[in-house]
N, C-alpha and C positions, 0 to 999 in steps of 0.2 A: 504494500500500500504506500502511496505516496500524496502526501500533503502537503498544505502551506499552515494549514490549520491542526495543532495537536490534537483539538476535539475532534476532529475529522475521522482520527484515528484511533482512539478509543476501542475495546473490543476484543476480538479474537488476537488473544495473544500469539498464538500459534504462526502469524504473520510478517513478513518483516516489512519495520515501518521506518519511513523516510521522510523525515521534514523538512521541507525547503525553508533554509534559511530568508524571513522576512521581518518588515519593518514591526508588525505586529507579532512576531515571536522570538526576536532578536532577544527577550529580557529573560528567556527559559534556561535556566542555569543547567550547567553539564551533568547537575545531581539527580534534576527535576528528566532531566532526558533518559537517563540512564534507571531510576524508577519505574519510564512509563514504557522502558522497552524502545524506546525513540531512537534513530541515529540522523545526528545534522548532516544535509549536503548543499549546497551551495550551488552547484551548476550538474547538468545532466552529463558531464562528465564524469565528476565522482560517483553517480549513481550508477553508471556504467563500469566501473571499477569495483563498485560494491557486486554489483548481479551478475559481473563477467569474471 
C-alpha cells in the first residue's frame, strides 16, 4: 500500500506500507512510523528499490 496519508493506511498489517513523504506528514516522527508499520519514501525511486 502506498500513501501520502498515514490514515490511509491503517489496517491489514500483513501489508507493506509506504508513505510518501508530504507537507502534511513531514511532523510523523521515525518512532511514530516505525509503531504503525510505516516506511518513508520520498520519490518513486526509493519505492522501486524497496519492491525490486
Amino acid at each position: 500500500m502506498i500513501d501520502d496519508k498515514a490514515e490511509n493506511l491503517e489496517g491489514n498489517n500483513k501489508r507493506m506500507k509506504l508513505l510518501f513523504t508530504a507537507f502534511h506528514n513531514k511532523n510523523i516522527s521515525e518512532k511514530e512510523l516505525k509503531e504503525q508499520g510505516l516506511i518513508r519514501v520520498t520519490d518513486w525511486k526509493e519505492v522501486e528499490k524497496i519492491l525490486l
